[in-house]
C-alpha positions as CSV (number, residue, x, y, z in Angstrom):
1,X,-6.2,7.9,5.8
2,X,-3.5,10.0,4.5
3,X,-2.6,9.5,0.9
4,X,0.4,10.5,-0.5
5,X,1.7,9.7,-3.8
6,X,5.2,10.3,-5.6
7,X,6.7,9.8,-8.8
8,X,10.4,9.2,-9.6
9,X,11.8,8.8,-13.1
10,X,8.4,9.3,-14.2
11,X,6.1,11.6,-15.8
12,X,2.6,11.6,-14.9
13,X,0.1,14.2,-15.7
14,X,-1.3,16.4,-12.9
15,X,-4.6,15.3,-13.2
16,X,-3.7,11.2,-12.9
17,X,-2.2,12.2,-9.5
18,X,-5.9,13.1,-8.4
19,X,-7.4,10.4,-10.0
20,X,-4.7,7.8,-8.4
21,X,-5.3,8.8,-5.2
22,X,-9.1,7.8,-5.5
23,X,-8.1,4.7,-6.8
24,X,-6.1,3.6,-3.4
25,X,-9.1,5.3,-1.6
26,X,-11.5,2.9,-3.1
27,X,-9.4,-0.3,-3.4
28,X,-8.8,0.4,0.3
29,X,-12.1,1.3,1.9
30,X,-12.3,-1.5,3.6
31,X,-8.9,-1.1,5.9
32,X,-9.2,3.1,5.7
33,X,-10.0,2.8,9.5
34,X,-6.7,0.3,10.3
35,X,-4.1,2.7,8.3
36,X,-3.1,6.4,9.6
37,X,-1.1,7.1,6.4
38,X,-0.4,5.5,3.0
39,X,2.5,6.5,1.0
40,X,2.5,5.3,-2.7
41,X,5.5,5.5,-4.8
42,X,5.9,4.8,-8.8
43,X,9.3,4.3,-10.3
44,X,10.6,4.1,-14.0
45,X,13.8,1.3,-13.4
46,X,13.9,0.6,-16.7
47,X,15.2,3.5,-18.4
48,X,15.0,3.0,-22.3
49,X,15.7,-0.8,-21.7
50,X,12.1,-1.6,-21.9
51,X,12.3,-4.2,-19.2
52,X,10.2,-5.2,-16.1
53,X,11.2,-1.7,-15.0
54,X,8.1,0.0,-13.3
55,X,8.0,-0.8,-9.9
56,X,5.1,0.7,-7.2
57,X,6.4,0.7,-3.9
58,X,3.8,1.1,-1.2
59,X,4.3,2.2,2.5
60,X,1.4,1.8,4.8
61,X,1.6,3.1,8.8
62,X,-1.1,1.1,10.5
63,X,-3.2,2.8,13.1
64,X,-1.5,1.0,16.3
65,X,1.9,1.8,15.3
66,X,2.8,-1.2,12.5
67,X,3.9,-0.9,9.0
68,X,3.6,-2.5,6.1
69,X,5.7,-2.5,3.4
70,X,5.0,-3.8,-0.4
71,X,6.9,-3.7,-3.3
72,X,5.6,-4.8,-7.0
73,X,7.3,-5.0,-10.1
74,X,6.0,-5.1,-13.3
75,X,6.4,-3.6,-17.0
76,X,3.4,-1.6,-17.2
77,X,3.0,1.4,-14.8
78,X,-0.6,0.5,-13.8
79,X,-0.2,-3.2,-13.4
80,X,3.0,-2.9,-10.6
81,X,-0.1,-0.5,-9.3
82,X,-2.7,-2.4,-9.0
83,X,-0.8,-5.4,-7.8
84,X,0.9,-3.6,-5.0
85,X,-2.2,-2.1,-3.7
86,X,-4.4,-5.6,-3.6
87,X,-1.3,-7.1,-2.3
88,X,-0.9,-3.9,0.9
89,X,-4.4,-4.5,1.4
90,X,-4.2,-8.3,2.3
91,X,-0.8,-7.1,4.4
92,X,-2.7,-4.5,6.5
93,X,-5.7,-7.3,6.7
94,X,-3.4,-10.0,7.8
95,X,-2.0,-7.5,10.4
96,X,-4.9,-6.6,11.7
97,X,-5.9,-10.5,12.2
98,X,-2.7,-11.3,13.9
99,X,-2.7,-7.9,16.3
100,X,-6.4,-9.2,17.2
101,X,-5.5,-13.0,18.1
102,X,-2.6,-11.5,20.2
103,X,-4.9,-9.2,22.3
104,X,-7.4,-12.0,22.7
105,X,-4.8,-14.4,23.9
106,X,-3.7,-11.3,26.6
107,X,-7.3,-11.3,27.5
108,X,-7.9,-15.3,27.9
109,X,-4.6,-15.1,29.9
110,X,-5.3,-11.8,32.2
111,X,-9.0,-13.9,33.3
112,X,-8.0,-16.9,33.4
């Protein structure tokens, strides 16, 4: 899985880059196999409002061609973060659930 993360509007230290990218890594090993390429993306809204202004946007090409898209708001950086990636990961598993119960319906119909 392909991780790619950007920032816009907002200034992150080099080293939180590195240390975001393990954290998608482990909050999605279980669907690593069902996504090609993740592409995380942290915006500042806000400006010097101080409103619910930080959103993470997250793009997820699945394996078979799909895509999932999530988008979280929130005023602190980390928590439009974290909810965006629990939220991608029950996308990409509800996906993968509904891709499954299609091809086993093509199956029952192709032998029956």
């Amino acid at each position: 899985m392909d991780v790619i993360i950007e920032t816009s509007q907002l200034s992150l230290p080099r080293w939180s880059h590195e240390r975001l990218e393990r954290r998608v890594q482990r909050a999605l090993k279980r669907v690593t196999a069902k996504v090609k390429r993740l592409q995380v993306t942290l915006k500042d809204e806000s400006g010097a409002k101080r409103g619910r202004g930080k959103v993470c946007t997250v793009h997820a090409k699945l394996a078979w061609g799909g895509e999932v898209f999530v988008t979280e708001r929130s005023r602190s950086t980390a928590r439009a973060f974290f909810r965006a990636l629990r939220r991608s990961r029950t996308m990409v598993l509800r996906a993968a659930k509904r891709r499954n119960a299609f091809k086993t319906q093509a199956l029952k119909e192709v032998f029956a």
